[in-house]
Short mmCIF file of the C-alpha atoms (twelve columns), coordinates in Angstrom:
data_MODEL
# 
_entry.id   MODEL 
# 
loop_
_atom_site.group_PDB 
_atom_site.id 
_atom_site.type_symbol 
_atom_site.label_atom_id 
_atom_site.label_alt_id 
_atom_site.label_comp_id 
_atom_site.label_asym_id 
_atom_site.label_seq_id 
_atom_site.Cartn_x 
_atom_site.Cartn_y 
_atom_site.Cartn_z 
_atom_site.pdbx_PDB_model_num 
ATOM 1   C CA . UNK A 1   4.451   -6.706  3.200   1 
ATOM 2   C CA . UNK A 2   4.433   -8.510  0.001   1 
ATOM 3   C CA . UNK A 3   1.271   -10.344 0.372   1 
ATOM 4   C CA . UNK A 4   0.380   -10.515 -3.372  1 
ATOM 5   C CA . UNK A 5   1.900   -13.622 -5.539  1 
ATOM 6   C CA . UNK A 6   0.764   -11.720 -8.493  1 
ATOM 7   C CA . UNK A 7   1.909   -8.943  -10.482 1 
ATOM 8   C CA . UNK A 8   3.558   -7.461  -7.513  1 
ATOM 9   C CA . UNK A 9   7.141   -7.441  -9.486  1 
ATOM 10  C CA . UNK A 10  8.099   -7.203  -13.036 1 
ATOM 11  C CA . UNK A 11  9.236   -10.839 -13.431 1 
ATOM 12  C CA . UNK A 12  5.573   -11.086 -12.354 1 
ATOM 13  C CA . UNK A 13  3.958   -8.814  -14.852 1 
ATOM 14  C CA . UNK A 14  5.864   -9.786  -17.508 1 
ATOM 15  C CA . UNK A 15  4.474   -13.587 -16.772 1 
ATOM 16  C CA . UNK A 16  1.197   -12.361 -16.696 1 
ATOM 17  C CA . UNK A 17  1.900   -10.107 -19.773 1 
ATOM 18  C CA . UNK A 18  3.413   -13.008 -21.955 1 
ATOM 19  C CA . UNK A 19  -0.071  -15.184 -21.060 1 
ATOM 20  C CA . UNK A 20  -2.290  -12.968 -21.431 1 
ATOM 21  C CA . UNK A 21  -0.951  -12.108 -25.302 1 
ATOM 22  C CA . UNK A 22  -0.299  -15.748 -26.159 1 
ATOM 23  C CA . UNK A 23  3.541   -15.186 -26.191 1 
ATOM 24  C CA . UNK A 24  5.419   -18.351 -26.281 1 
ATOM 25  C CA . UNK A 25  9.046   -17.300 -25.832 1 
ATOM 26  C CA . UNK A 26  10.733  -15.058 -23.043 1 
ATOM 27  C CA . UNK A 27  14.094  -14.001 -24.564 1 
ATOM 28  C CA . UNK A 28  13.686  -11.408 -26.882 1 
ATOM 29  C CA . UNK A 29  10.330  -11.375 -26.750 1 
ATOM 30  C CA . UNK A 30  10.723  -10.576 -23.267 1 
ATOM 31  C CA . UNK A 31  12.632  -7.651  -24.018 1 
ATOM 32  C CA . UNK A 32  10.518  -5.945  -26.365 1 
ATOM 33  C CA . UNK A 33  7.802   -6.531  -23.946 1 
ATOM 34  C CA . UNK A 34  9.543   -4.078  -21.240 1 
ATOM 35  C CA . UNK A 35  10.501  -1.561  -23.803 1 
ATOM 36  C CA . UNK A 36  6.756   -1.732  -25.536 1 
ATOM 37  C CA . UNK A 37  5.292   -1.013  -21.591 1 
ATOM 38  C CA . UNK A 38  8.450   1.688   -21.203 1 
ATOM 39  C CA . UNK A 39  6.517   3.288   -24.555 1 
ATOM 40  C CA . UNK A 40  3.418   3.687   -22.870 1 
ATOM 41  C CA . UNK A 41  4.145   4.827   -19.653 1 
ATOM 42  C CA . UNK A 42  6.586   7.591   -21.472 1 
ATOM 43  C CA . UNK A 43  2.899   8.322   -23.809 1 
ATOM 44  C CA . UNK A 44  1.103   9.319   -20.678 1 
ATOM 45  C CA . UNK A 45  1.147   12.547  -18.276 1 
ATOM 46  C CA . UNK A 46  3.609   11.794  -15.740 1 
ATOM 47  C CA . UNK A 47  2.107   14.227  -13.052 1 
ATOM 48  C CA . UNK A 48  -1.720  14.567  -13.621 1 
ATOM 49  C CA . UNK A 49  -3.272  16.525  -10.663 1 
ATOM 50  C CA . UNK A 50  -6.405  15.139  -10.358 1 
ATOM 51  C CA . UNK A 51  -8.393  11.846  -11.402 1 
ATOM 52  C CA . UNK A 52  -11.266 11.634  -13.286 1 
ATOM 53  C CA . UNK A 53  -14.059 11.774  -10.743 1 
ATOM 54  C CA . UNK A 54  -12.128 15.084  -9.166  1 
ATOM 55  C CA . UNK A 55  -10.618 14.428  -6.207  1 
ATOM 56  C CA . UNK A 56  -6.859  15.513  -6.154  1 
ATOM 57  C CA . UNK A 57  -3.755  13.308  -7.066  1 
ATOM 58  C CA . UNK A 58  -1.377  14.162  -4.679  1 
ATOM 59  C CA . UNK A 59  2.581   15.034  -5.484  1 
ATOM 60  C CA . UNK A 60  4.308   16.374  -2.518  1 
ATOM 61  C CA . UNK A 61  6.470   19.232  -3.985  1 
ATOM 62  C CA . UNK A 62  3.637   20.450  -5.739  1 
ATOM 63  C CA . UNK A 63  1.773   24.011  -4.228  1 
ATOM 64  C CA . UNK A 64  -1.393  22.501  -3.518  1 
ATOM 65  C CA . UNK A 65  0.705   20.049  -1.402  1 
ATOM 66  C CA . UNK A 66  2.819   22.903  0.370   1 
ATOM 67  C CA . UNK A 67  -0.502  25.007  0.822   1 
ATOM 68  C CA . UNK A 68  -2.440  21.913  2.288   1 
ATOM 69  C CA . UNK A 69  0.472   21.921  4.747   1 
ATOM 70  C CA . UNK A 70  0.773   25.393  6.060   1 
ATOM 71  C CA . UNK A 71  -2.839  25.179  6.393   1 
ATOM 72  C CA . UNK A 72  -3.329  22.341  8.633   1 
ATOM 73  C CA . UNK A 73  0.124   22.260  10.181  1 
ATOM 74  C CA . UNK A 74  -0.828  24.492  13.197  1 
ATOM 75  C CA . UNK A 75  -4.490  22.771  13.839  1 
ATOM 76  C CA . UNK A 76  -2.673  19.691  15.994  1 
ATOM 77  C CA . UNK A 77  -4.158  16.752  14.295  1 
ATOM 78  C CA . UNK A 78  -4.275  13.169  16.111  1 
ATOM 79  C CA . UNK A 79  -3.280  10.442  13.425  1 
ATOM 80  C CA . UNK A 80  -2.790  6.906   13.986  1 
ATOM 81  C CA . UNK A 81  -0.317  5.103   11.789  1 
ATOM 82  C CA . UNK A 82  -0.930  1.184   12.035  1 
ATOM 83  C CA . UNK A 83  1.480   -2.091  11.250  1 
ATOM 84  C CA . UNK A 84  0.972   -5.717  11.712  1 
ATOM 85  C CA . UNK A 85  4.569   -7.084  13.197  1 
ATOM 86  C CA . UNK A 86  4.624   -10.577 12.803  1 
ATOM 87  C CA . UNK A 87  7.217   -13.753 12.461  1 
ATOM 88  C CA . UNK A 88  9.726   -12.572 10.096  1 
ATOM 89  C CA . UNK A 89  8.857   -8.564  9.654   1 
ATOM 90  C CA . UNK A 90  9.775   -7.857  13.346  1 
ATOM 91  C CA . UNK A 91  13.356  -7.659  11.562  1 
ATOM 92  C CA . UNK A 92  11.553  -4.540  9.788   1 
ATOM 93  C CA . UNK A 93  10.124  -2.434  12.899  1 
ATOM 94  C CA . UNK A 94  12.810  -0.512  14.132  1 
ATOM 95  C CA . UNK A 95  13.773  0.941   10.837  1 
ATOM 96  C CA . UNK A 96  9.790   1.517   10.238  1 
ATOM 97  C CA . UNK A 97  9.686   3.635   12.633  1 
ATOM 98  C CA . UNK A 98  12.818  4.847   13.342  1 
ATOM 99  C CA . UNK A 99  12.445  6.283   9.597   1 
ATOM 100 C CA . UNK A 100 8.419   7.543   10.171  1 
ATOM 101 C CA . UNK A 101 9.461   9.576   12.985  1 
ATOM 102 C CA . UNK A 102 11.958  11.153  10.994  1 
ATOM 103 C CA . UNK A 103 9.380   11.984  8.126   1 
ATOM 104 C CA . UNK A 104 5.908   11.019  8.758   1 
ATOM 105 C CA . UNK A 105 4.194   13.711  9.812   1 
ATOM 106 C CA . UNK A 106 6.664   15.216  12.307  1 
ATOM 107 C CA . UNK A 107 4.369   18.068  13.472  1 
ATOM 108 C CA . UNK A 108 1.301   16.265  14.173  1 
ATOM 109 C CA . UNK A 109 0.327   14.191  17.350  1 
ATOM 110 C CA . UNK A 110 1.198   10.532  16.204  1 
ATOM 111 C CA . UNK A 111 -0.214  7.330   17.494  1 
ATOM 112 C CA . UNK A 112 1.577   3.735   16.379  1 
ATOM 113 C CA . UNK A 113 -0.700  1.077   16.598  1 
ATOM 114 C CA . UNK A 114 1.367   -2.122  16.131  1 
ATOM 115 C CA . UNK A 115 -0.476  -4.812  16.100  1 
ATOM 116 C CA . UNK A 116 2.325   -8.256  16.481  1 
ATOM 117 C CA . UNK A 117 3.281   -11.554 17.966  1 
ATOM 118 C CA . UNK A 118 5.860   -10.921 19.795  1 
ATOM 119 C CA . UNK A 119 5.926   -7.349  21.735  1 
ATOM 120 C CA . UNK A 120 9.719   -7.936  22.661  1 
ATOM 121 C CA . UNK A 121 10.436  -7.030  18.757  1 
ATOM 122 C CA . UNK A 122 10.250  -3.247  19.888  1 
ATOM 123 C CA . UNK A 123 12.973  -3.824  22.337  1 
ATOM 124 C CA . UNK A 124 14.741  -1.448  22.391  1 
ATOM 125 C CA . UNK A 125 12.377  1.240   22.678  1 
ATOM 126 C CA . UNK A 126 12.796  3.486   19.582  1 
ATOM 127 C CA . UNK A 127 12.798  7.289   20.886  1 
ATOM 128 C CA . UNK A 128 9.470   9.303   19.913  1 
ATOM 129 C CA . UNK A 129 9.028   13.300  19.894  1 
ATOM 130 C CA . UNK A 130 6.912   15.108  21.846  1 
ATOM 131 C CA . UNK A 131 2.999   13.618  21.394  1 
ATOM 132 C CA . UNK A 132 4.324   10.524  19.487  1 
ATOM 133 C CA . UNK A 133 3.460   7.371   21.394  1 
ATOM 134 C CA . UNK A 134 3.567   3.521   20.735  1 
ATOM 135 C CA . UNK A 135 0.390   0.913   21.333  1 
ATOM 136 C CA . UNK A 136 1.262   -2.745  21.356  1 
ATOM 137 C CA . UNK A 137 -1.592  -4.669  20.736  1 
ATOM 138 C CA . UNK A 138 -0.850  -8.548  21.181  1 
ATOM 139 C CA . UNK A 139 -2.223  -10.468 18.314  1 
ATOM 140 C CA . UNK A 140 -2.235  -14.583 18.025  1 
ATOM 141 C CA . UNK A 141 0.223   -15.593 16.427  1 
ATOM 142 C CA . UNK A 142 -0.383  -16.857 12.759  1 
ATOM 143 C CA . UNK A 143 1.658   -19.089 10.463  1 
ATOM 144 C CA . UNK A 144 1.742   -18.406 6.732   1 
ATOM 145 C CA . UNK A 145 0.930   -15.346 4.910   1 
ATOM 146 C CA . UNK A 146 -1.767  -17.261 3.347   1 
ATOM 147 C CA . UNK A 147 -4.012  -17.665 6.747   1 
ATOM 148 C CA . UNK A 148 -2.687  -13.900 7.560   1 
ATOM 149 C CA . UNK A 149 -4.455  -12.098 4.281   1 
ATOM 150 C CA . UNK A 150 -7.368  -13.787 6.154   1 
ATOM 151 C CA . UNK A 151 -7.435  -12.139 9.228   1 
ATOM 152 C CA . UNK A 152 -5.675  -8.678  8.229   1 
ATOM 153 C CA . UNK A 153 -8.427  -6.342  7.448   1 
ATOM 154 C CA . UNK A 154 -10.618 -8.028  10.430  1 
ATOM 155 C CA . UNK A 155 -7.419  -7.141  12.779  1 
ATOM 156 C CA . UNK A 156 -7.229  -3.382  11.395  1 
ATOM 157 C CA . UNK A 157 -11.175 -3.439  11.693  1 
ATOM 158 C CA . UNK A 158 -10.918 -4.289  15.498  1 
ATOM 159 C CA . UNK A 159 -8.237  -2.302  16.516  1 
ATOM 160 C CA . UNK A 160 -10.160 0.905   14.986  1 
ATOM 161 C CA . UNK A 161 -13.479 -0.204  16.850  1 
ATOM 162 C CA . UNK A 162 -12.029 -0.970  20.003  1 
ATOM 163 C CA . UNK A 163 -8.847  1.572   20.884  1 
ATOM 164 C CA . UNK A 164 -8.684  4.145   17.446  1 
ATOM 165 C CA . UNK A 165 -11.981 5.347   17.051  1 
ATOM 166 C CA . UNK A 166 -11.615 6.808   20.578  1 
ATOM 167 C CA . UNK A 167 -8.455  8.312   20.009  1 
ATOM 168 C CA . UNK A 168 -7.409  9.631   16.303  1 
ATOM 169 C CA . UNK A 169 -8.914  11.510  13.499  1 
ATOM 170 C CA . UNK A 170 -7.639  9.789   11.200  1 
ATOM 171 C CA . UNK A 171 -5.205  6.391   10.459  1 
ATOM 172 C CA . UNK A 172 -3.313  4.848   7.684   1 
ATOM 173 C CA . UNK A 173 -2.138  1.310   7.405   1 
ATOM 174 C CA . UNK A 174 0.966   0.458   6.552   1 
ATOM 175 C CA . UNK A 175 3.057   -2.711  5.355   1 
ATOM 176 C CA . UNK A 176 5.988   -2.571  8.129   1 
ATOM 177 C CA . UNK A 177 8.643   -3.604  5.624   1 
ATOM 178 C CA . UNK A 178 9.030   -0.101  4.129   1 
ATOM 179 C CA . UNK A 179 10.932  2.950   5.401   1 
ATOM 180 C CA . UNK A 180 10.284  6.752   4.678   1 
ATOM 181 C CA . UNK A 181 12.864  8.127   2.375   1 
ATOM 182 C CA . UNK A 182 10.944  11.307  1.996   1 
ATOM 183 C CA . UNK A 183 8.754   14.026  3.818   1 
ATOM 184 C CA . UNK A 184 5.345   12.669  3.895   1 
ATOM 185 C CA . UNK A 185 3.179   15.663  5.111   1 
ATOM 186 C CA . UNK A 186 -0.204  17.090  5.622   1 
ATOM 187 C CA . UNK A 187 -1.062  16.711  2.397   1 
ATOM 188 C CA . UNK A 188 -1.957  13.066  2.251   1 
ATOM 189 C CA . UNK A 189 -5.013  14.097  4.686   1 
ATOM 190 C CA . UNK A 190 -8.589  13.310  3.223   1 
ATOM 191 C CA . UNK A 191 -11.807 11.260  4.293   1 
ATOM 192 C CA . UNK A 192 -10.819 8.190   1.992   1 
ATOM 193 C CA . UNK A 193 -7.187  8.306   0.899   1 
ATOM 194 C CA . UNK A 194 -5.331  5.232   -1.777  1 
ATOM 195 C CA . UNK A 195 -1.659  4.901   -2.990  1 
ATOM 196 C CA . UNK A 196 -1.165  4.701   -6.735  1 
ATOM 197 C CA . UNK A 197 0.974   1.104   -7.634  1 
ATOM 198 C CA . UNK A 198 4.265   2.412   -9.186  1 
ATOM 199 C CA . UNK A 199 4.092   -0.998  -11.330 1 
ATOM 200 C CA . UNK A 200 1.223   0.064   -12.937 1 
ATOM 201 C CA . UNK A 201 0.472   3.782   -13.108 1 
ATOM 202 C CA . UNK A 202 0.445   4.926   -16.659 1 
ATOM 203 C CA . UNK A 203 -0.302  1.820   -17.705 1 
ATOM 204 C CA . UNK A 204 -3.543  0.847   -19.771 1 
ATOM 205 C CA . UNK A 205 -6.654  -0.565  -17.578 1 
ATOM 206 C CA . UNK A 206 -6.160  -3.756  -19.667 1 
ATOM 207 C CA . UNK A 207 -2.889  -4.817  -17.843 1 
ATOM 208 C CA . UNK A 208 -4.100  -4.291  -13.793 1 
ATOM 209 C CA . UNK A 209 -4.377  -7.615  -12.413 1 
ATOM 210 C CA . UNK A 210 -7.940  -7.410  -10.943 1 
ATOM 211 C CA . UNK A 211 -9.704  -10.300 -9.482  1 
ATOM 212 C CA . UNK A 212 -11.181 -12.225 -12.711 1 
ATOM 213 C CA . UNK A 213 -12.618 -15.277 -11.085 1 
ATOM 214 C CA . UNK A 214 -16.284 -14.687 -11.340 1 
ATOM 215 C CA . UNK A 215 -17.048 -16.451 -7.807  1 
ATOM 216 C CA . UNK A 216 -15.388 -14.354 -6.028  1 
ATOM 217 C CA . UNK A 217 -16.150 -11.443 -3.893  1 
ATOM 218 C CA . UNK A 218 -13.347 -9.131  -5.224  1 
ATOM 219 C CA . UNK A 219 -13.657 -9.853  -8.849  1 
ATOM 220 C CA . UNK A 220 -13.666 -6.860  -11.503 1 
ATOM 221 C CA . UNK A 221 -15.851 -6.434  -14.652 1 
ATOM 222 C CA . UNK A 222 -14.034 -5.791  -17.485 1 
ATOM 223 C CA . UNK A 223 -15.408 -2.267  -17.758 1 
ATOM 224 C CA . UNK A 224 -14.652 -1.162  -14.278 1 
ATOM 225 C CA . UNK A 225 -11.750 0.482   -12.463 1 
ATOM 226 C CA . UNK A 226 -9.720  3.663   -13.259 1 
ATOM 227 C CA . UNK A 227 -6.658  2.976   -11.130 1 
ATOM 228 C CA . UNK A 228 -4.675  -0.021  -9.048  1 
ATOM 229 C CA . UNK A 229 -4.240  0.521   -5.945  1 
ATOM 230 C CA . UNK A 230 -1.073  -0.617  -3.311  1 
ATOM 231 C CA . UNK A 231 -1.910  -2.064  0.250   1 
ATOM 232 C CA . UNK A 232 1.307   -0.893  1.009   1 
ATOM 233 C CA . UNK A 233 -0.257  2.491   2.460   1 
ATOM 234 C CA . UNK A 234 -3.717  3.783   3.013   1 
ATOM 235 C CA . UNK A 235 -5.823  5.471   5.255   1 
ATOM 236 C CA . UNK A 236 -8.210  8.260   6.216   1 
ATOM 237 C CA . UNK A 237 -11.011 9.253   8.434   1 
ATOM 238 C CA . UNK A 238 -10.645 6.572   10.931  1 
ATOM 239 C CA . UNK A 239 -14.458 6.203   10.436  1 
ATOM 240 C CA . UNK A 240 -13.833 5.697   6.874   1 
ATOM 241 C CA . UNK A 241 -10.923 3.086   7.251   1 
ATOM 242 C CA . UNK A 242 -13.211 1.581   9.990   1 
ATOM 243 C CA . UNK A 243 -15.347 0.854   6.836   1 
ATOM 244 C CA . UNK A 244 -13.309 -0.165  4.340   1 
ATOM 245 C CA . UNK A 245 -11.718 -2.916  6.819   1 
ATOM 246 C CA . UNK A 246 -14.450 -3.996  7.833   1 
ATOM 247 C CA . UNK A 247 -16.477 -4.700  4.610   1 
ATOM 248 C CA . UNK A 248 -13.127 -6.565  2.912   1 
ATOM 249 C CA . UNK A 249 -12.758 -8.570  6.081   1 
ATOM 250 C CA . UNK A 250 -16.725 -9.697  5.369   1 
ATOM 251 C CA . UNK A 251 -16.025 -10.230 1.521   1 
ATOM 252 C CA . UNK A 252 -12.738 -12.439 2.764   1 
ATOM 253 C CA . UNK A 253 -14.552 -14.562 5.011   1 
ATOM 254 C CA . UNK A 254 -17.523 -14.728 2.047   1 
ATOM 255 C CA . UNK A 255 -14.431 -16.487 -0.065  1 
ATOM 256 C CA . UNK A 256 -13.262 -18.283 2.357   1 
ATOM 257 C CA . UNK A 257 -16.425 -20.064 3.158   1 
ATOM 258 C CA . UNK A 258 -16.667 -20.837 -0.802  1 
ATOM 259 C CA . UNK A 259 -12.795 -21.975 -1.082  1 
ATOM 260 C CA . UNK A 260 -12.292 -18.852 -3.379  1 
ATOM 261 C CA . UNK A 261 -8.310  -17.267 -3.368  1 
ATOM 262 C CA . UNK A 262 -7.896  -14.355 -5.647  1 
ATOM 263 C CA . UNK A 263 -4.479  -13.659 -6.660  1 
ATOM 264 C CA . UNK A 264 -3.774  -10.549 -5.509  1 
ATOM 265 C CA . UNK A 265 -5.048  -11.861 -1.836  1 
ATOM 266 C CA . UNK A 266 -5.932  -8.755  0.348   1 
ATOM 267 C CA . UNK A 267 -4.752  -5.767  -2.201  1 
ATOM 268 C CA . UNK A 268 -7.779  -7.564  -4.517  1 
ATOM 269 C CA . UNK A 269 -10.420 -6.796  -1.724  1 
ATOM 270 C CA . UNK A 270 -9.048  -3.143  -1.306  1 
ATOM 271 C CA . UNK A 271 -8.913  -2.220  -5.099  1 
ATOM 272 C CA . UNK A 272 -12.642 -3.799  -5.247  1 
ATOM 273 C CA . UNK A 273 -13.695 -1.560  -2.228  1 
ATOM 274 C CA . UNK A 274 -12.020 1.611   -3.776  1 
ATOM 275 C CA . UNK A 275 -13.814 0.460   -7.126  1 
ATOM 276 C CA . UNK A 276 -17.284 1.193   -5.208  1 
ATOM 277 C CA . UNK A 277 -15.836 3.966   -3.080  1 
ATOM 278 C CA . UNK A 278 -13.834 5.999   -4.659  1 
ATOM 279 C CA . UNK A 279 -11.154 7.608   -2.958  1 
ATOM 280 C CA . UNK A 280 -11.447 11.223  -2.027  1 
ATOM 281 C CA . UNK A 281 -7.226  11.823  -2.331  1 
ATOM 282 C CA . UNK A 282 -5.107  9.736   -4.212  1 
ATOM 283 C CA . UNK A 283 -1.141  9.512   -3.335  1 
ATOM 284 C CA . UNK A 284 1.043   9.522   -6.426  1 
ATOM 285 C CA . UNK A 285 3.544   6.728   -6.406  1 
ATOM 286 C CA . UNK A 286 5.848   8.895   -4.522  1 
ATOM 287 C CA . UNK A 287 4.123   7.194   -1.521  1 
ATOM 288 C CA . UNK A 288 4.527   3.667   -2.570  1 
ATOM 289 C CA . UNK A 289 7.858   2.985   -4.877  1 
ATOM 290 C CA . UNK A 290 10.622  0.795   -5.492  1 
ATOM 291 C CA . UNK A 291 12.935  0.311   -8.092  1 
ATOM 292 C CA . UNK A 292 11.768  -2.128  -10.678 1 
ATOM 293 C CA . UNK A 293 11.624  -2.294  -14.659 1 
ATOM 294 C CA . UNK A 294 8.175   -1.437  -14.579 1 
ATOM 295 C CA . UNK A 295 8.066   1.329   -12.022 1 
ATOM 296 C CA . UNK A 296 7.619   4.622   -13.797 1 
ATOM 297 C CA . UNK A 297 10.086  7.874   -12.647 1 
ATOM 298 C CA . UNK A 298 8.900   9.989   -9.779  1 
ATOM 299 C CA . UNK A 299 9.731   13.489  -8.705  1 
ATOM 300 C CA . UNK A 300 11.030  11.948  -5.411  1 
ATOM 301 C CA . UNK A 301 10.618  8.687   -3.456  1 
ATOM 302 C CA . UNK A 302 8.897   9.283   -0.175  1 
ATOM 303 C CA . UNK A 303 8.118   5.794   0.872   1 
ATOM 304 C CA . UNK A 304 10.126  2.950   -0.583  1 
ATOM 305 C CA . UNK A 305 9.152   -1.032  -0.297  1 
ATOM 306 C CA . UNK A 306 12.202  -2.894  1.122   1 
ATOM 307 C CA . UNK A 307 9.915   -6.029  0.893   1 
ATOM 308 C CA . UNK A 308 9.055   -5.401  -2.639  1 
ATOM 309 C CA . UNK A 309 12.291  -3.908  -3.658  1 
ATOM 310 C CA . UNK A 310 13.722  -7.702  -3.228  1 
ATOM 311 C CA . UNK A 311 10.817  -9.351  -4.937  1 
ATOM 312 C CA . UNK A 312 12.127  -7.376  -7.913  1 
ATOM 313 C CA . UNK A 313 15.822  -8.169  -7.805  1 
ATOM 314 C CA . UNK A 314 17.241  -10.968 -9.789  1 
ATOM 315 C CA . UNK A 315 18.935  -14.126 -7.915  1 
ATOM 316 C CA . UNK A 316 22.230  -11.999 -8.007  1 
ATOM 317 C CA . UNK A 317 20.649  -9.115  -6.467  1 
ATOM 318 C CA . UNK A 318 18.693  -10.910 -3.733  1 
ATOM 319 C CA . UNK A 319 21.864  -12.599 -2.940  1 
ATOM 320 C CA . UNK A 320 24.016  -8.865  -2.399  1 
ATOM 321 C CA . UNK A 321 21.042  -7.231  -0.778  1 
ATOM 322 C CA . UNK A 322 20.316  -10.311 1.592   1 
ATOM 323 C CA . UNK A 323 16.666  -10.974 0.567   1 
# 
């Protein structure tokens, strides 16, 4: 769901570019902007296999992504795969998972956790395989994506201590306006696992929007942070995403009580969690894409962001594509 007002598009970025290096006119200037980012993503390895601290970057065609598979395809792994379904997004369920039982980790024992509103936005029932199952768990409803961020991460935090913990190995959490495009396999298995932004991989540390208000609970030093993270997809050990919710969700309320918003809302809390935690498998952008100016070229597109994808169309395009 596009939750962040900031930097989640390249209209967005570029704003934030222009700013940031004092550049009073969009035209032209504009333009040379776009091809001066193009320049560095093209300078930097578009498929590096591991990050700095170690733990592998993950490409799904690769062989340590096809052995990964055979090797735990046979050991019948429980998974959870959560979504929040509320107001608006129920329009984005069916194809969710319509599309996730098509390519989400179609050998495996699969758990949906969706979290919504209004239960009756499953109707009608999508058909599951064999061990696939659905969990509606009613939620209050919420107006506004701004008192949402707020409660998110407690929600996912809840559902894991109360009904997951119990019943999966591991979960990810996912923004319901997406659809697999893609096989998304085995491979994306690990104890603490983040999704590389498409926006901004390649790009220098300079340009990732981290939290810079000082007051609050998710803001970034200047000489921190190796990579920016999505919230469109990630997951784990359910003890580990138990964690990770659960800690944002107490550095939300933290801001909350002080009247601090950062920009990026709840993605600002995850990339400062994943700042002090480091991941222990990082998706390539394969996992999290859509077609923008900024986003760099990928082998193949495994998840795509329908929400996102119209953020970055032009008034034309949101028009044709029904945005």
């Amino acid at each position: 769901m596009a939750l962040c007002p900031f930097c989640r598009t390249a209209s967005d970025f570029l704003n934030a570019y222009k700013v940031s290096s004092g550049v009073k006119s969009v035209g032209m200037e504009r333009t040379r902007m776009v091809k001066d980012m193009t320049v560095v993503k093209a300078a930097q390895p578009q498929t590096p296999l591991v990050t700095p601290w170690g733990a592998p970057l993950v490409w799904g065609d690769i062989h340590k992504s096809s052995w990964r598979r055979d090797k735990l395809v046979e050991k019948g792994i429980h998974i959870g795969l959560l979504v929040l379904v509320v107001g608006t997004y129920a329009q984005f369920v069916h194809r969710f998972l319509s599309s996730a039982e098509t390519y989400f980790l179609p050998d495996q024992m699969i758990t949906y956790y969706i979290l919504t509103d209004n239960p009756r936005s499953l109707d009608p029932a999508i058909e599951l395989g064999l061990e696939r199952q659905i969990k509606v768990i009613p939620i209050a409803e919420v107006p506004g994506w701004d008192r949402l961020y707020h409660r998110r991460m407690a929600l996912v935090a809840d559902t894991i201590k109360n009904t997951a913990r119990s019943e999966v190995e591991y979960i990810f959490c996912a923004d319901v306006d997406q659809a697999f495009v893609g096989p998304v396999g085995e491979e994306i298995l690990g104890d603490l696992v983040a999704t590389l932004h498409p926006e901004l991989f390649g790009m220098p540390r300079s340009s990732f929007p981290y939290e810079a208000t000082e007051e609050s609970s998710a803001y970034v030093e200047e000489n921190e942070g190796d990579y920016y993270y999505s919230s469109e997809l990630y997951g784990g050990l359910v003890s580990e995403v138990y964690k990770l919710a659960r800690m944002c969700s107490l550095l939300i309320l933290q801001d909350r009580a002080n009247k601090v918003t950062p920009r990026g809302l709840e993605e600002s809390y995850l990339n400062r969690y994943l700042i002090d935690h480091r991941p222990t498998r990082v998706l390539s952008p394969e996992y999290s894409w859509w077609d923008s100016t900024l986003a760099g070229r990928v082998p193949r597109q495994r998840l795509i962001s329908i929400g996102r994808q119209c953020e970055a169309y032009d008034i034309q395009m949101k028009e044709q594509h029904k945005c």
